[in-house]
C-alpha positions in Angstrom: 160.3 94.0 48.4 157.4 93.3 50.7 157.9 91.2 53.5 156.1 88.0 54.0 155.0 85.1 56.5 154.9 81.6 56.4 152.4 79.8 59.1 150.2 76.9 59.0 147.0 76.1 58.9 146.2 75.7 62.6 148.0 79.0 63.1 145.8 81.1 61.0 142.2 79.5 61.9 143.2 80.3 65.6 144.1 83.9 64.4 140.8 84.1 62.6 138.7 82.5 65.2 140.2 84.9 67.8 138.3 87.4 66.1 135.1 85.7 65.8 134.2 85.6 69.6 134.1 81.8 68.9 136.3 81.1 71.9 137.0 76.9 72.0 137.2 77.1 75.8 134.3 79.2 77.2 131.5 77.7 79.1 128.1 78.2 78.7 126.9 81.1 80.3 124.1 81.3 82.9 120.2 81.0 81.6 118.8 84.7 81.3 122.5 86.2 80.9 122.2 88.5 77.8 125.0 89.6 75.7 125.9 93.2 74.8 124.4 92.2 71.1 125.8 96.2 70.0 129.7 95.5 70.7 129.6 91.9 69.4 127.8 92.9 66.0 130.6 96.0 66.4 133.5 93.4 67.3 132.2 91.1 63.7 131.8 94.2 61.5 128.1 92.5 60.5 126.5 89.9 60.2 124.9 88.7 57.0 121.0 88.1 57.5 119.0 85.4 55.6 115.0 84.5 55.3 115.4 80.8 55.3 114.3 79.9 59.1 114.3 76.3 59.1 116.2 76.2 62.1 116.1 79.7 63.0 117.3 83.3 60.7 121.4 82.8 59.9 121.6 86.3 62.5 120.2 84.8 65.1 122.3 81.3 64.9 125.0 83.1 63.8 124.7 85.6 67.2 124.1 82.7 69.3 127.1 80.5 68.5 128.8 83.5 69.8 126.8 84.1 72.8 124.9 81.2 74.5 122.6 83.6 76.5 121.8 84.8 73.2 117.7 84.3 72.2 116.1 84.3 68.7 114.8 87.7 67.9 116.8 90.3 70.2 118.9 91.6 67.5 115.6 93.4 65.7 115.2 95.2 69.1 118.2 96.4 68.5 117.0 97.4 64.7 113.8 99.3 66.0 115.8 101.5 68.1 118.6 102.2 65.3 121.3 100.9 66.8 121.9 98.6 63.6 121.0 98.8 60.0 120.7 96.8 57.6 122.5 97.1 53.6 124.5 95.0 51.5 128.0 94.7 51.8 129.1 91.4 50.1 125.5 90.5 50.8 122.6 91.8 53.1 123.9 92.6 56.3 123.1 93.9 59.8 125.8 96.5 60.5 126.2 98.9 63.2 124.8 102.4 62.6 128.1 104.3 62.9 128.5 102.4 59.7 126.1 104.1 57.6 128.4 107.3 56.7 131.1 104.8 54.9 128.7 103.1 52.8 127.9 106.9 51.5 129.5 106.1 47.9 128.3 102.7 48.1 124.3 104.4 48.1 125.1 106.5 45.7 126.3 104.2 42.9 123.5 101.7 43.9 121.2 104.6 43.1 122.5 105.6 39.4 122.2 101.6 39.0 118.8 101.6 39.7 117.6 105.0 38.5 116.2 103.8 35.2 114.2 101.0 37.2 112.9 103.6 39.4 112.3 105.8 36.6 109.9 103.2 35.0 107.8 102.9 38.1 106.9 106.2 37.3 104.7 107.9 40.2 104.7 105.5 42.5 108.1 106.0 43.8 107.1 109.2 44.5 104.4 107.9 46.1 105.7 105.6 48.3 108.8 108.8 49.7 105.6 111.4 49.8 103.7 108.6 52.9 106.4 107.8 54.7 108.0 111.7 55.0 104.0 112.6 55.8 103.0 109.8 57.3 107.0 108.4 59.2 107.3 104.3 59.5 104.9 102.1 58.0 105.3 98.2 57.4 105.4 96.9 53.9 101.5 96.0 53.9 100.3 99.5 54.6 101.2 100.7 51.1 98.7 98.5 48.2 99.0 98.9 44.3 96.6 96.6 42.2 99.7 97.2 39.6 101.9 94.0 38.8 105.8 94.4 37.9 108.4 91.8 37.6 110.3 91.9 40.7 114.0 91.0 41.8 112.8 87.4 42.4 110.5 87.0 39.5 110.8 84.7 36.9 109.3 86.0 33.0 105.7 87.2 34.3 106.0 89.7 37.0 103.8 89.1 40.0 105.6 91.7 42.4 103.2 94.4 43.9 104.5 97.9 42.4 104.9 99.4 45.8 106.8 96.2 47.1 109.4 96.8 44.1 109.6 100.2 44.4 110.3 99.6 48.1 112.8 97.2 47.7 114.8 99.8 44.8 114.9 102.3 47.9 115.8 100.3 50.1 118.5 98.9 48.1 119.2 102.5 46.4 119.6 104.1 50.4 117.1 106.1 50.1 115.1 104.4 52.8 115.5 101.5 55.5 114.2 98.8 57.4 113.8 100.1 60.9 111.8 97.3 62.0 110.8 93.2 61.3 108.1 91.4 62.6 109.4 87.7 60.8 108.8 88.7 57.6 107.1 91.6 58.0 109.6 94.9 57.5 109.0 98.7 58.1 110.7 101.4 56.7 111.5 104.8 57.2 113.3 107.7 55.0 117.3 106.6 55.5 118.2 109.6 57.3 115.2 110.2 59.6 116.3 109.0 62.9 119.8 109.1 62.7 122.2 109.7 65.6 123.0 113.7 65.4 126.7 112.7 65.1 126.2 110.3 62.5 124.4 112.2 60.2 126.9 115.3 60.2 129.6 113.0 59.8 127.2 111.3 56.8 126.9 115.2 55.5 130.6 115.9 55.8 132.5 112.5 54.5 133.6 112.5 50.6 132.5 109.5 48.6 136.4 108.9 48.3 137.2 108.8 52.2 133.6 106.7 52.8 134.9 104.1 50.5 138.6 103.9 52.2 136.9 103.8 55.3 134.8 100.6 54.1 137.9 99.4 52.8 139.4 99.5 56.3 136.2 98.0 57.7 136.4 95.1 54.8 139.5 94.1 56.4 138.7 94.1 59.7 135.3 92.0 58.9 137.5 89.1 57.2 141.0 89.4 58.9 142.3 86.8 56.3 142.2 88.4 52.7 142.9 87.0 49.0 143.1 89.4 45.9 140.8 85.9 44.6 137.6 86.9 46.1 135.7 88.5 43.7 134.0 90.5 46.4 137.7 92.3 47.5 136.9 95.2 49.1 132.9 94.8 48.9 133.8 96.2 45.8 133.2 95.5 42.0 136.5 94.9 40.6 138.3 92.0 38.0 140.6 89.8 38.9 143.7 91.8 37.3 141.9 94.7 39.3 142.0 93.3 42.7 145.6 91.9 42.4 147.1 95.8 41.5 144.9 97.0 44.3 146.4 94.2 46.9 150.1 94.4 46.0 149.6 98.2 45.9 148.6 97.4 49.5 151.5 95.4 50.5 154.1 97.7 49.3 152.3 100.4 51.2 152.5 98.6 54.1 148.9 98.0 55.0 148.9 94.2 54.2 151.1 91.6 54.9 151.4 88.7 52.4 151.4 85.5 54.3 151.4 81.9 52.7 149.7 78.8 54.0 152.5 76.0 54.8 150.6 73.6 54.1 149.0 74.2 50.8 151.2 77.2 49.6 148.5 79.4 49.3 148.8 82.5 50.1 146.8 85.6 51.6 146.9 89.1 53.2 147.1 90.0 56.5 146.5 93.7 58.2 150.2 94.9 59.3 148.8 95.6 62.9 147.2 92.0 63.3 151.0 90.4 62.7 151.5 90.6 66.5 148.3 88.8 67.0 149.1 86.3 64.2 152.7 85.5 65.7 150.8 84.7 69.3 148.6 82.2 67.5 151.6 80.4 66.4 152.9 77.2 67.6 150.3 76.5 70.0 149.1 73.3 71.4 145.9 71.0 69.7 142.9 71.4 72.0 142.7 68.8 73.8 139.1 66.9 73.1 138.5 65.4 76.0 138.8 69.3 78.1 135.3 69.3 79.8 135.7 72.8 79.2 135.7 72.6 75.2 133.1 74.1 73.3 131.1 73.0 70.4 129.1 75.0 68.2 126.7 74.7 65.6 127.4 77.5 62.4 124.2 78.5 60.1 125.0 78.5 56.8 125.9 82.1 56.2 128.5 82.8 59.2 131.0 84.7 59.4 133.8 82.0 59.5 132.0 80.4 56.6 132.6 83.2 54.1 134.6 82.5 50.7 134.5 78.5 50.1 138.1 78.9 49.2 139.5 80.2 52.1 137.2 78.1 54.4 139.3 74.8 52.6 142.5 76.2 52.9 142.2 77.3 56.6 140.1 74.4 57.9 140.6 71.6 55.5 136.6 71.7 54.6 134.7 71.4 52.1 131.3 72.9 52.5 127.9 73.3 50.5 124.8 75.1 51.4 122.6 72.0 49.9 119.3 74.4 50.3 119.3 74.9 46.4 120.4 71.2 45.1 117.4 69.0 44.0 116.9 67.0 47.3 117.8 63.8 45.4 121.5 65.5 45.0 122.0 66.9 48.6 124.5 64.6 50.4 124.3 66.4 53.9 120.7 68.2 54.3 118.8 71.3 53.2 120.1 73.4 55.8 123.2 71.5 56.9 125.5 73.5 59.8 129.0 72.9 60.3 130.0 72.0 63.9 133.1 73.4 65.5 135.0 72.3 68.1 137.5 73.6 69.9 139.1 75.4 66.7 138.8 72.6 63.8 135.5 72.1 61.8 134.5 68.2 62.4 130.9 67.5 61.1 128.1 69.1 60.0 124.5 69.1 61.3 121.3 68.9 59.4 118.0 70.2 61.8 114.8 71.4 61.9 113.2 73.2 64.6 109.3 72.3 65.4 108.1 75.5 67.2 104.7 74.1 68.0 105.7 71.0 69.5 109.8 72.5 71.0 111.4 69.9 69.3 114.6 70.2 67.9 114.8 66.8 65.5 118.4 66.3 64.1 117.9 64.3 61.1 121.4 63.9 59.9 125.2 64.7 62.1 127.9 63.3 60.2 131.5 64.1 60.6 134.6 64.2 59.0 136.5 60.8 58.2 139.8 61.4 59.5 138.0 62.8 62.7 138.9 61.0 66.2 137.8 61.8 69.4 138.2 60.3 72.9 134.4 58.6 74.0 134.0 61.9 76.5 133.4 63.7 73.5 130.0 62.3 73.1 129.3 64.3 76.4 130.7 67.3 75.4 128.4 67.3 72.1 125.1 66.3 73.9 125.9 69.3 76.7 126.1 71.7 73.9 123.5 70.4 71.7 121.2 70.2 74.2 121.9 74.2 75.0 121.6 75.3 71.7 118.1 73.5 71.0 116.6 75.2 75.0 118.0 78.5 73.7 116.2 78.0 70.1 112.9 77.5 72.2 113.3 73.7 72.3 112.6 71.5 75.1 113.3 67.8 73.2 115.8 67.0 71.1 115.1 64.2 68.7 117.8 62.9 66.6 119.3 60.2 64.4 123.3 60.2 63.8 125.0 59.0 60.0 127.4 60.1 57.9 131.1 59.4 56.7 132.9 60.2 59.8 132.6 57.8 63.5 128.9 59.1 64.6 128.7 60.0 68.7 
């Protein structure tokens, strides 16, 4: 019979968070100190990337809650020189480019997926592979078809450029990548051209079979805290009866620990050699809000901590909606509403917009949580760290108005 775990709630965010690089007690670090961007998108697994730049892209806020020397942008220097790449895992992600061997079987299903699409763009797929082998990186504008398809985010009448299609089905098939973005603008390059020598002989060499254990592995390690009831188990397509023979096949192996939520009697899985790091999480002492030294941070919509609704309830008691796709008249907390952590409990949530021609940050809705109380030094502690995150987004004002359910600061 495989063993199990009780712990409770406050015990497992800490173990989560510990992973996260979202320590509650750090200070801000020095203007112009620059993180090692690499080993934290390494330490996270990857970081899921988003167009939608109202306040900034979800990498960039997601790398800066992380790191406050952190500035908008550096990760794509990081992209140009091939130290990351980007692919979907549960959705698009940057990942580092060790990475790309284990996501060998994931390529090659994507591409019988897409062959027949591919196969109706007739030449031009052809076309686009021929220029960049001759030619090496060009941007997306440099190729131009007067031909119209429906593309992935057309509706009946297809208004997509054939080349933009057909690069978007190799990108998305691995037969080519984004080695570059200007904003929106992408380049691409043939997948393989450009990798590190030891990377591509160990992307020659690895069996689909052992690529798709090892992005098991790396699954794991990118969540920490696993259910059977995320339909994305494994970044694999599986059913629900699937995914639970595949996790208790797990526990009795040993590789995952079954652990249950005190509080709710939920339960979830655990890697075996993160039990010594959940036990030292356990029994700890609240943070204490009125620590000068306490951190709060501002997530984008798409973090890390914020993946699978369910387990964000059960692990932080909230209850969170990216509003961007409601009708405005049915959005309760913003368009592009952040939660706001502190110390190791999600209190409020933030909904901004970030002027770049005038450097104003305006805040046009913070509201927090009902049954949130904090001492009147909080207020200090949020306007220290709200002010730093709007001078490392490139703003010099911060312009807000506070509402909402909870006590405002």
């Amino acid at each position: 019979m495989t063993e199990s775990l009780t712990v409770q709630q406050q015990d497992l965010r800490r173990f989560l968070l510990s992973f996260q690089g979202l320590n509650p007690l750090s200070r801000p670090v020095p203007d112009g100190m620059e993180p090692d961007l690499a080993q934290l998108i390494r330490n996270l697994e990857c970081v899921q990337i988003d167009p939608v730049s109202l306040i900034g892209r979800n990498q960039d806020l997601a790398l800066l809650a992380r790191h406050d020397g952190y500035r908008a942008g550096s990760v794509d220097v990081l992209l140009a020189r091939g130290t990351i790449f980007e692919y979907s895992t549960h959705a698009a992600c940057l990942l580092p480019i060790e990475d790309f061997p284990v996501l060998k079987g994931v390529r090659a299903r994507r591409r019988q997926q897409l062959q027949r699409e591919m196969d109706d763009l007739g030449s031009v797929i052809g076309e686009v592979l021929t220029r960049l082998n001759n030619e090496g990186p060009l941007t997306s504008r440099a190729f131009e078809s007067p031909a119209r398809v429906q593309g992935y985010w057309d509706g009946a009448v297809g208004t997509t450029k054939a080349t933009s299609h057909a690069l978007n089905l190799l990108r998305d098939a691995g037969m080519i990548r984004v080695v570059g973005r200007d904003r929106s603008l992408r380049t691409f390059d043939l997948a393989a051209r450009g990798l590190d020598a030891e990377v591509a002989r160990r992307n020659e060499e690895i069996s689909e079979d052992e690529a798709d254990q090892a992005l098991f592995a790396k699954y794991l390690r990118a969540f920490r805290v696993v259910t059977e009831r995320d339909p994305l188990w494994g970044w694999k397509k599986a059913t629900l009866s699937q995914r639970r023979s595949l996790a208790a096949e797990a526990a009795s192996q040993g590789v995952l620990v079954p652990v249950m939520i005190q509080e709710t009697g939920r339960s979830y899985y655990l890697r075996r050699e993160d039990i010594g790091r959940m036990e030292s999480c356990m029994g700890q002492e609240p943070y204490d809000l009125e620590d000068p030294a306490l951190r709060v941070r501002f997530l984008p919509p798409l973090d890390n901590v914020l993946w699978g609704r369910e387990r964000l309830h059960d692990l932080f008691g909230f209850r969170y909606v990216w509003e961007i796709y409601k009708p405005p008249a049915q959005r309760q907390f913003g368009a592009y509403t952040m939660p706001i952590l502190a110390g190791d409990a999600l209190v409020g949530r933030m909904d901004a917009r970030l002027s770049r021609d005038t450097g104003v940050l305006h805040v046009l809705q913070m509201a927090f949580e009902p049954d949130f109380r904090y001492p009147s030094s909080f207020a200090q502690t949020l306007e220290r760290d709200l002010q730093h995150f709007a001078r490392s987004l490139g703003a010099a004002i911060v312009e807000r108005q506070i509402s909402g359910e909870g006590r405002g600061v």
